[in-house]
C-alpha positions as CSV (number, residue, x, y, z in Angstrom):
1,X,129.8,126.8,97.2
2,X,127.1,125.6,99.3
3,X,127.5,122.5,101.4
4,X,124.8,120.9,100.5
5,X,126.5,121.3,96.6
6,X,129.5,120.4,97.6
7,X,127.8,116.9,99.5
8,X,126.1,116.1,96.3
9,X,129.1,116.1,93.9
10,X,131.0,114.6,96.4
11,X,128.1,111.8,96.7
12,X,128.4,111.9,92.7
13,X,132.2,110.8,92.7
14,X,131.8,108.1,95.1
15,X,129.6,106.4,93.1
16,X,132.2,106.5,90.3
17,X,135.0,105.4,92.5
18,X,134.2,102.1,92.3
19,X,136.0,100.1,89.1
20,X,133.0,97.4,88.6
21,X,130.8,100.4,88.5
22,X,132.7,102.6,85.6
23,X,132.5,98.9,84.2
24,X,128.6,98.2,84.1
25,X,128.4,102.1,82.5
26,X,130.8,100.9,80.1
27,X,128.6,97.4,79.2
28,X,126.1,99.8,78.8
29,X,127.6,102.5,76.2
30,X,126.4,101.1,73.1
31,X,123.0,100.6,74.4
32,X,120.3,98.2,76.9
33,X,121.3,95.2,78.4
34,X,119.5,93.0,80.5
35,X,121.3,92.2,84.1
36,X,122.4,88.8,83.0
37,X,124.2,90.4,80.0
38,X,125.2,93.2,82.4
39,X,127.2,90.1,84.9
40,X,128.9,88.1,81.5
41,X,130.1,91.7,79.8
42,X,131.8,92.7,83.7
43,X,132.8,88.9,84.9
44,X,130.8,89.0,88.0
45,X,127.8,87.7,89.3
46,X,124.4,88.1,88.9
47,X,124.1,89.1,92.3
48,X,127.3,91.6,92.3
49,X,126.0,93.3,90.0
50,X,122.9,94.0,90.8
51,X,123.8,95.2,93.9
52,X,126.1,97.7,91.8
53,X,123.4,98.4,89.5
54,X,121.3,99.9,92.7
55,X,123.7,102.4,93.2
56,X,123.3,103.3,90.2
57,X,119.9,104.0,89.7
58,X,119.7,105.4,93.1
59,X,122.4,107.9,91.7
60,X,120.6,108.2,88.4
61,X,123.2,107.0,86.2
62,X,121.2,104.5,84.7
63,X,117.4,103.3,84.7
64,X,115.9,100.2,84.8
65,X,112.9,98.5,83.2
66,X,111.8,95.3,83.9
67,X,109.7,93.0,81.5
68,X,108.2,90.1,83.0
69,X,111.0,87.9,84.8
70,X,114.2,89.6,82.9
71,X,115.5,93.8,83.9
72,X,116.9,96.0,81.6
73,X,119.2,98.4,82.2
74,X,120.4,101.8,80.2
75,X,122.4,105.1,80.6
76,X,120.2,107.6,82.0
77,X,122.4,110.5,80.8
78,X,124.7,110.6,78.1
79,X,126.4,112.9,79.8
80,X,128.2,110.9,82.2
81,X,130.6,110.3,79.2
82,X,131.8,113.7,79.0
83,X,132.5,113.6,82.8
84,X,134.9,110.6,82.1
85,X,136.1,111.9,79.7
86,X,137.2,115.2,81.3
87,X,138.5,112.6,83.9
88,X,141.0,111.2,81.8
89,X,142.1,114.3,80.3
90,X,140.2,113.4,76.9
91,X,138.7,117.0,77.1
């Protein structure tokens, strides 16, 4: 393998190792939530999260749309599900 493949699943998985991350994906599995709803579903704040939420954009896990005062966030790929579930030996 390349290094430059082997940087970018490494880069991948260290966006997953952090717990409060794997939890905003799973606040997000059954469909949008605003970033307010995002901090009640994971019991953190507003600001945690959205830090956490940047990282994952950046990563392109999930996208964000904003409408007026109030973002929204969703799973970019459904795919990430398959990759935790592989992870937990689901698959």
């Amino acid at each position: 393998m390349k290094v430059d493949l082997l940087i970018l699943i490494a880069d991948y998985f260290k966006v997953l190792s952090e717990p409060l991350r794997i939890k905003i994906l799973t606040a997000l599995q059954d469909g949008e939530k605003s970033v307010n709803e995002i901090a009640q579903y994971v019991n953190s704040s507003q600001p945690n999260v959205s830090k956490h939420l940047g990282i994952l954009i950046k990563a392109g896990f999930i996208t964000r749309r904003q409408v007026k005062n109030v973002a929204y966030c969703s799973i970019a790929d459904n795919r990430i599900w398959q990759i935790c579930d592989i992870s937990c030996g689901k698959n």
